[in-house]
N, C-alpha and C positions, 0 to 999 in steps of 0.2 A: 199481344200488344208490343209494338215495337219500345228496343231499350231508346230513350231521350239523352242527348247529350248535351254540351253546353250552347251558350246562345251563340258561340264564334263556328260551333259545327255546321259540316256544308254535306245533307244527306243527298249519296247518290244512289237510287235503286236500277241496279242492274235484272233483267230478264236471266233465264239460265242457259237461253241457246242466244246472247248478246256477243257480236265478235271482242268486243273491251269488258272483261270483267273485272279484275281487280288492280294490275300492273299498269295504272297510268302516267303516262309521260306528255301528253300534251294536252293543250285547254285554252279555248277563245271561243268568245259569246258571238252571238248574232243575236239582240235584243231580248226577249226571254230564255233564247235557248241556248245550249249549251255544248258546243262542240268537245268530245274528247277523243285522243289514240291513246292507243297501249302499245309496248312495244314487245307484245306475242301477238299482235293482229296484222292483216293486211285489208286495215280498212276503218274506217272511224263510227261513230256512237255520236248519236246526237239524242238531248235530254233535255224533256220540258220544265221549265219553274210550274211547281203546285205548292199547295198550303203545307207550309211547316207543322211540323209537329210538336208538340211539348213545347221548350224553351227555343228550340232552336230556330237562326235564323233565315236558314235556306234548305230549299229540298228540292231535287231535280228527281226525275222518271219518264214513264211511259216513253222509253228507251226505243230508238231507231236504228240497223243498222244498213252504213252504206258499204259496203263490197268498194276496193280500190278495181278490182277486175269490170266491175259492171258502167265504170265511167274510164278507166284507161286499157288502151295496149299494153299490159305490164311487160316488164324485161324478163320474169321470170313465171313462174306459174302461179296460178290464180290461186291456190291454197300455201303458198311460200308467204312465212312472213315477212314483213317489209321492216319491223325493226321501229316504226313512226317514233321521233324524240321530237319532232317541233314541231309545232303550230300556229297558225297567226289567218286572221281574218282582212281582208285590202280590198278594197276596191271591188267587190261583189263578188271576192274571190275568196275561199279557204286555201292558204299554204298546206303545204305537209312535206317534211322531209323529215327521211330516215338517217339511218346513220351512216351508213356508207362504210360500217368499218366489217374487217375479218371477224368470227369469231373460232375460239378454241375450245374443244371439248373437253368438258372438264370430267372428274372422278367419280365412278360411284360405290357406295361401299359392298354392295354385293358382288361383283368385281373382283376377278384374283389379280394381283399384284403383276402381273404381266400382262393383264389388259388395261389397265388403269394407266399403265405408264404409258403403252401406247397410246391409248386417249388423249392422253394430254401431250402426243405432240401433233396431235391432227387438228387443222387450219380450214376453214371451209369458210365460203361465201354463199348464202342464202340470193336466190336472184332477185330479189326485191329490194333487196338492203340499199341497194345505192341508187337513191330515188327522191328528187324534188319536184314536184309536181303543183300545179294552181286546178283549183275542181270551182267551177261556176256555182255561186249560191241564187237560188230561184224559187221563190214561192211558190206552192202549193194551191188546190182551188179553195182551203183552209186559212192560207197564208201563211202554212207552215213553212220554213227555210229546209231546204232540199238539194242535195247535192246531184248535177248532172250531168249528162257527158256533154251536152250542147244546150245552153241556154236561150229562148227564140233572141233575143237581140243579138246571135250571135257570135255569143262568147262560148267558149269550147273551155274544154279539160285537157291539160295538156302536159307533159314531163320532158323535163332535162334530157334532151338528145344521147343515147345509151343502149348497151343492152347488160344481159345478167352480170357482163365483168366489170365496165365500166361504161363514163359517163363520161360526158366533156369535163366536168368537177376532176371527176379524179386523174383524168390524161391532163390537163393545165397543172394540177400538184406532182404528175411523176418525177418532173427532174428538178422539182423542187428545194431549194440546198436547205431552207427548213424542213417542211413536211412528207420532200419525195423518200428520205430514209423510213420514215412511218407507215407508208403506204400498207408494207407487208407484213407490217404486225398486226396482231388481235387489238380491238378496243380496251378492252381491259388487259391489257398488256402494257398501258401506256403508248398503245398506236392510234392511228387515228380514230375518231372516233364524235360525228357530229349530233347535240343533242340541244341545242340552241337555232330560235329562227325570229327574226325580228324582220319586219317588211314596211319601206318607206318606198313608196311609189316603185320604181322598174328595178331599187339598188335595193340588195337583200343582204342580211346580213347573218350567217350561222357560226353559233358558239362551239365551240371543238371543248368536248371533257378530257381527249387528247389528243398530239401529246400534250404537257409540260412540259416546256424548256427551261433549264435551270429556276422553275420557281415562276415562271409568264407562263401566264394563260392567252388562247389566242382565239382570234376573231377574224373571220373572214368576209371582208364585201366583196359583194358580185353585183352585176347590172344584168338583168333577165329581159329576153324581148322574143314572140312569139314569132318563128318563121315557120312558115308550112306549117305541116302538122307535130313540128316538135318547138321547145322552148331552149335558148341556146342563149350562150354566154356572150353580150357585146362588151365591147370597151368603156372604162370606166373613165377616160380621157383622150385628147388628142394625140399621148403617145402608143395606145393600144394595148396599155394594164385593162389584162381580166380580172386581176386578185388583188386586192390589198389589203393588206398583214396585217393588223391591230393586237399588237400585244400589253396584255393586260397584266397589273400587280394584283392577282386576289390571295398573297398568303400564298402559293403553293394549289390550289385548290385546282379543278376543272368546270368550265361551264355547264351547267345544268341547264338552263333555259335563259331566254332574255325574252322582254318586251319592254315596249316604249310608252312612258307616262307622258302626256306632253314632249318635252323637248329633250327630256332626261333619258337613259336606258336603264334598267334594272338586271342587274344579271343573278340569278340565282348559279351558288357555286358551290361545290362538294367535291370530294376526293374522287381523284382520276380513275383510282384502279379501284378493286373489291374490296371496301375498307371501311368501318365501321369508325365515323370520324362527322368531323363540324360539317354543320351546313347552313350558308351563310347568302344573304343577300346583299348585292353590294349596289351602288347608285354611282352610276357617271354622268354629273351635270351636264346641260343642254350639249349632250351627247350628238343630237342630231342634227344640231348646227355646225358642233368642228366638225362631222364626219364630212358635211357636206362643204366645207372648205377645204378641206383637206385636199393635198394634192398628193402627198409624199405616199410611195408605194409598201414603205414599212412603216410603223409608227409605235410610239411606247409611250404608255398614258398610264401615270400615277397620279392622277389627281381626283380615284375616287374613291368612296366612302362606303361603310359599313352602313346599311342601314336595320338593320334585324339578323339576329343568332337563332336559325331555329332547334327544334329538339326533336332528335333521332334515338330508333333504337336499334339494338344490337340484331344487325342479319334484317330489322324490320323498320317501316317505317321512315323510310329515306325520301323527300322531299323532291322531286323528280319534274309538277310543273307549276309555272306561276299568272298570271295576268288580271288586269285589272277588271273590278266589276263595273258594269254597265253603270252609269247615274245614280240610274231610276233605281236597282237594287242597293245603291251604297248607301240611301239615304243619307245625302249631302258630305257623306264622309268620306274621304278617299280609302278603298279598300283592297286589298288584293285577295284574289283567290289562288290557294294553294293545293296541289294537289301531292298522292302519294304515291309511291311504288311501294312492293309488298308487305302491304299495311298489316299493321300489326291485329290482336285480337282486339285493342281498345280503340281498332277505326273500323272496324266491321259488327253487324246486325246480321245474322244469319250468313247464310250463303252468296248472296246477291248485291247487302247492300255497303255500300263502302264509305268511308267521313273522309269529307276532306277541311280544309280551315280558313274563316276570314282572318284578314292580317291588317292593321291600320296602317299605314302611310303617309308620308305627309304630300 
């Protein structure tokens, strides 16, 4: 008999050969179902709403996986992690982007002391990591929601122009006087490091958990446009800005995830580096109005609000993705879905199944 939790828990059953089992970092619905990544997969997890159990208010299963190799050209090989920290559903399309940052190999205790230290100064790039990509959503003879490489109205599946090293994203930040010194560091080193994806029509917009600049968190718009068989950076105006800067005041924090309620953005925000610390949500009013007046290539926006402190634990339980519920499941109350990274033993049910949490909003 599965254990019951409370009525804000959000039960996810996992299968045991499911590419996303427990480490999730991204989440957007397509009417009943339920899109998630993890960022030890190269590939997303799509999960149907069934009857809840016990008290609780929601329950997802009968767990799908899609393979990122079996709808793209990847840059690196088909079993290379991709790293996935964002997600966002537009336009008949699922986003996904990775992080795009280095990583460094860390210690382990069976390990003599002269190989540990050399571990930790080795630097390596996964070929997947640096990967934004649109995957066509299309129904099933079920009318299940299905990710494909070419959908018949054709629309295609398609990624940021790139290979294993780099991308147009990361050659437009090299000589960056912010972000080109970052380039070369690990994410968790306070280098770059992208885990935010919010999507308004062709301009996208990714949260960076780093770096931190003196205490600014930053945010990146791009405008995305399909040529050939790849997806490439056009101009975000008449003068031929690809990028523009948005630095944020969250406390010190790094972006975790964003999406857009209405006109507002939500950003979910946590500590940059490996750190057992707040994690917070913060609200920038009709966000998607100045973004879209905006003309200036840098911008720096204190004018938003805490709106929820959530609770973390020590090494577990870190707060990683957020988005809003469907209507139809909020019943009439604005809700968010939150999900977790290495959830602790009080958001797991055996092996497979994972809790994640509703959150009221206004």
């Amino acid at each position: 008999m599965p254990n019951t939790r409370s009525t804000n828990a959000v039960r996810l059953e996992f299968s045991p050969g499911s590419l996303v089992q427990t480490n999730l970092s991204g989440a957007a619905f397509t009417g009943d179902w339920l899109w998630v990544a993890g960022d030890e997969a190269c590939g997303v997890d799509r999960l149907r709403r069934l009857d809840p159990i016990g008290r609780e208010t929601l329950r997802f299963g009968e767990v799908r996986d899609f393979a990122l190799a079996d709808l793209l050209d990847l840059p690196g090989a088909a079993e290379e992690e991709a790293d996935l920290e964002g997600m966002a559903v537009s336009d008949g399309f699922l986003w996904v982007v990775g992080s795009h940052g280095l990583k460094r190999k860390n210690i382990k205790p069976d390990r003599s002391l002269a190989d540990n230290s050399k571990r930790l100064t080795k630097v390596t790039l996964d070929g997947n990591r640096r990967l934004l990509a649109c995957l066509p959503i299309e129904p099933d003879a079920q009318g299940a929601p299905c990710l494909v490489k070419q959908a018949q109205d054709g629309r295609r599946a398609l990624r940021l122009k790139g290979d294993s090293q780099a991308n147009l994203l990361t050659r437009a930040l090299a000589d960056d006087p912010h972000f080109g010194p970052y380039m070369a560091i690990p994410g968790k080193d306070n280098g770059f490091d992208v885990e935010g994806l919010a999507v308004d029509g062709p301009r996208l917009l990714l949260g960076l958990r780093g770096p931190v600049l003196r205490g600014w968190s930053a945010l990146l718009e791009i405008k995305i446009e399909a040529r050939a068989d790849h997806l490439r950076l056009a101009p975000l105006d008449e003068r031929g800005t690809l990028i523009r800067k948005h630095f944020l005041q969250l406390d010190g924090l790094g972006i975790r995830d964003l999406h857009f309620s209405g006109d507002d953005l939500y950003i979910l925000a946590g500590p940059t580096m490996v750190l057992n610390g707040d994690i917070r949500v913060f609200k920038w009013p009709l966000a998607r109005k100045q973004l879209a007046a905006n003309l200036e290539p840098v911008q720096f926006e204190t004018s938003l609000t805490e709106a929820v402190s959530l609770p973390h634990g020590r090494g577990t339980n870190r707060a990683e993705a957020i988005c809003d519920l469907p209507p139809e499941m909020a019943g009439g109350k604005p809700r968010w879905l939150v999900l977790y990274d290495a959830p602790g033993a009080d958001r797991r049910d055996g092996e497979h199944t994972v809790f994640g949490d509703l959150l009221r909003h206004d």
